[in-house]
Backbone bond lengths (Angstrom), bond angles and torsions (degrees), N, CA, C in turn:
res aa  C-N    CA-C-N  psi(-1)  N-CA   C-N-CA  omega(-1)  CA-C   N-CA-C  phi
1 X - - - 1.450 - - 1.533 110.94 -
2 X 1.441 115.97 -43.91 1.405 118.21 179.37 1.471 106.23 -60.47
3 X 0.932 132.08 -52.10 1.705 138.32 171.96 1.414 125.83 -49.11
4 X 1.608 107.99 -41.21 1.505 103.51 165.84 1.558 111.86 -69.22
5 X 1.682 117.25 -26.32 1.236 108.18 -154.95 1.732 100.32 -84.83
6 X 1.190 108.49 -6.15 1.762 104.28 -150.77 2.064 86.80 -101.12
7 X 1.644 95.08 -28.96 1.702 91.79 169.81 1.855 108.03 -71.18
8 X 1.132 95.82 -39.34 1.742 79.20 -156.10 2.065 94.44 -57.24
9 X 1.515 97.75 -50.29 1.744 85.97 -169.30 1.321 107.81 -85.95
10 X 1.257 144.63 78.90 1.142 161.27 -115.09 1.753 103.01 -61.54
11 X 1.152 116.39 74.28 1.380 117.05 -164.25 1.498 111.69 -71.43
12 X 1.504 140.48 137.10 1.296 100.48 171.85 1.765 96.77 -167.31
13 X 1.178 155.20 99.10 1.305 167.34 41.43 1.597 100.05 95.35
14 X 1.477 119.36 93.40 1.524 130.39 175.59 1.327 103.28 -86.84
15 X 1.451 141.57 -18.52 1.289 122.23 -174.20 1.844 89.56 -146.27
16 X 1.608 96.20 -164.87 1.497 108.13 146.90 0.857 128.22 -36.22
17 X 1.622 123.60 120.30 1.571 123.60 166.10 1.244 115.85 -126.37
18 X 1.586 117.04 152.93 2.030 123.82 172.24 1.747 78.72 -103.79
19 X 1.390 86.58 145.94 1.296 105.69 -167.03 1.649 90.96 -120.38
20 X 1.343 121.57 113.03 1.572 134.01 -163.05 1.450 94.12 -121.85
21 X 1.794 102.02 122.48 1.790 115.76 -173.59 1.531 94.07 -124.59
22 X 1.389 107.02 121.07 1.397 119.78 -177.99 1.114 79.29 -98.88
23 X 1.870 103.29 156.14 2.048 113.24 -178.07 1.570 92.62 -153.16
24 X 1.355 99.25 101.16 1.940 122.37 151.84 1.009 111.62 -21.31
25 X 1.116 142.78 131.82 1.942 142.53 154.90 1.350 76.73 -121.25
26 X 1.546 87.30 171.96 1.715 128.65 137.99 1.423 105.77 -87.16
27 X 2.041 102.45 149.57 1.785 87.71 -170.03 1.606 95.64 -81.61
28 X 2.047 90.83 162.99 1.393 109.75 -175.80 1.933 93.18 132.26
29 X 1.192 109.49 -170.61 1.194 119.55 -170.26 1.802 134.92 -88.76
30 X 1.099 89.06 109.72 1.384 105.26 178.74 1.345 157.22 -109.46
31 X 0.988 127.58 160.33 1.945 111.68 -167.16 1.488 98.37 -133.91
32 X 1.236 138.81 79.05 1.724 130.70 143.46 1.053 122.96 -16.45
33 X 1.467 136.44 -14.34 1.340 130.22 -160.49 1.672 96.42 -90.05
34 X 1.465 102.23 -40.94 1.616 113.81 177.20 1.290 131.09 -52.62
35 X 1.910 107.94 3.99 1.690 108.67 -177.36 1.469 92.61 -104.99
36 X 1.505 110.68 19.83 1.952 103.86 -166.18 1.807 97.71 -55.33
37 X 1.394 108.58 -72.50 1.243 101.63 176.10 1.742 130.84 -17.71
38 X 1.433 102.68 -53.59 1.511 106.41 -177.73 1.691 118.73 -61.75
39 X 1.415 91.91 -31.73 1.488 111.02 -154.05 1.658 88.81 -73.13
40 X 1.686 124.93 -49.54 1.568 136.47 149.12 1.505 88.80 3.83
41 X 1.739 109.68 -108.83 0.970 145.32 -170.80 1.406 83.40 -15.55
42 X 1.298 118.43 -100.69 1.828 133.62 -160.93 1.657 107.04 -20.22
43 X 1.103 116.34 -47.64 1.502 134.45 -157.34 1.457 97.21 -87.12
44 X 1.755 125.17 -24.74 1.431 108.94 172.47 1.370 111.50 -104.31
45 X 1.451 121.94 14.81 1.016 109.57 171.88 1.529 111.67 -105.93
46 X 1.098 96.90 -17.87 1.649 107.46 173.64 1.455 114.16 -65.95
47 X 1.289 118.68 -40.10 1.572 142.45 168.63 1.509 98.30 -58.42
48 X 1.542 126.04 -47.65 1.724 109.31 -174.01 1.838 98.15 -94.56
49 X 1.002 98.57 14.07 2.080 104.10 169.59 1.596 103.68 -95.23
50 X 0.969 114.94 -13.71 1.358 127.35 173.77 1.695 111.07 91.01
51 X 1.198 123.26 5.68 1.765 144.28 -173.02 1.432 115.38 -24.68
52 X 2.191 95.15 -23.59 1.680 101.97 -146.65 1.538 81.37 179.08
53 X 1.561 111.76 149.92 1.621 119.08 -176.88 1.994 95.86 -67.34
54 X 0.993 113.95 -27.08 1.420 116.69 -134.67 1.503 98.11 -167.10
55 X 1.895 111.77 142.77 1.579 93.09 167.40 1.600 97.96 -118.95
56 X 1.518 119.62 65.60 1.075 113.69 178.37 1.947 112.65 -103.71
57 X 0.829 99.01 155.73 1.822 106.10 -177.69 2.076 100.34 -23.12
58 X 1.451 105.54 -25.47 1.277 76.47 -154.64 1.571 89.93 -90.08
59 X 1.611 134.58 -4.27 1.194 120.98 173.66 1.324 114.74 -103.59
60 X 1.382 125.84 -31.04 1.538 135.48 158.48 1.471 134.14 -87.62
61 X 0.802 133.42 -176.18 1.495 139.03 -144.78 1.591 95.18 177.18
62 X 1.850 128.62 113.98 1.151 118.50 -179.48 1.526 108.12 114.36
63 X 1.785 92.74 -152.52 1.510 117.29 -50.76 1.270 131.41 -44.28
64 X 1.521 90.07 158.48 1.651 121.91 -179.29 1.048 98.98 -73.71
65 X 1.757 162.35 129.52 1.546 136.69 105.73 1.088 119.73 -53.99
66 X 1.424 100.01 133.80 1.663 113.22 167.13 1.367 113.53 -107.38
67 X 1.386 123.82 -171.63 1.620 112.36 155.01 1.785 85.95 -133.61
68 X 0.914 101.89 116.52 2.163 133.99 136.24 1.689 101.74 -12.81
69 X 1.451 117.29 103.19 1.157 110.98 156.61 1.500 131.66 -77.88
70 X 1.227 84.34 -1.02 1.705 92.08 174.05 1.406 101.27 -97.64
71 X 1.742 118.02 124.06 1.695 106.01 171.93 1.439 95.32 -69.08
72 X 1.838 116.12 169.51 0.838 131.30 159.01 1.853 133.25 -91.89
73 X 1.486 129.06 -178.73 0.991 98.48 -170.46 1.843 121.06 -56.71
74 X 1.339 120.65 164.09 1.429 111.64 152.96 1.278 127.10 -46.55
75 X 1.566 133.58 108.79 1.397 139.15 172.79 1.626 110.87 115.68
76 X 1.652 98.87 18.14 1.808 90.41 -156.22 1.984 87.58 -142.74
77 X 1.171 110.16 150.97 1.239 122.58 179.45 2.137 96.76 -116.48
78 X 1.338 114.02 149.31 1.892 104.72 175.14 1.260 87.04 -117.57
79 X 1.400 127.68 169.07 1.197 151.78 114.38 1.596 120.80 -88.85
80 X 1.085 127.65 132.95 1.323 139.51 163.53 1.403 112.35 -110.79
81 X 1.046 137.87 125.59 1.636 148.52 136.51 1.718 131.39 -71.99
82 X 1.308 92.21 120.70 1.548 95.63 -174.26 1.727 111.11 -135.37
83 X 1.524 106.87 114.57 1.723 109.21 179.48 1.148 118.94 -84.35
84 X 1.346 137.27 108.35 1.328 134.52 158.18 1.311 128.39 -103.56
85 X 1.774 105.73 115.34 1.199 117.60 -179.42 1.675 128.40 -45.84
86 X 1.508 108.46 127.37 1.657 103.58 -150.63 1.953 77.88 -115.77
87 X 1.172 109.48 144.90 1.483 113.82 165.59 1.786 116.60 -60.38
């Protein structure tokens, strides 16, 4: 899914990037660290979308988890992705 999505809006990473993962709850208590797995996934598909040669230290930075102050709908967890250009 990350790969179709990063082709269709032509996503694509000219330098260094921190790779910042906002994570939806419902309110109450939460751990971001627990989407690491997903975030995996996201980050290699973005890598076979072509986003970045490689998602190794020397082209990425991350991910960050955050937690989303906005809950999401009832029954639904978000991910958001956000690239910030790192020198």
């Amino acid at each position: 899914m990350a790969a179709a999505a990063c082709r269709k809006h032509g996503i694509h990473a000219d330098s260094r990037v921190r790779v910042i993962a906002t994570i939806g709850y419902r309110p109450g208590r939460a751990d971001p660290n627990n989407a690491t797995p997903t975030l995996k996934a996201i980050i290699d598909g973005m890598t076979d979308a072509g986003v970045w040669p490689d998602d190794s230290s020397e082209y990425v930075l991350g991910p960050d988890p955050r937690r989303d102050p906005i809950p999401p709908p009832t029954g639904y967890h978000t991910v958001t992705i956000a690239l910030q250009e790192t020198p």
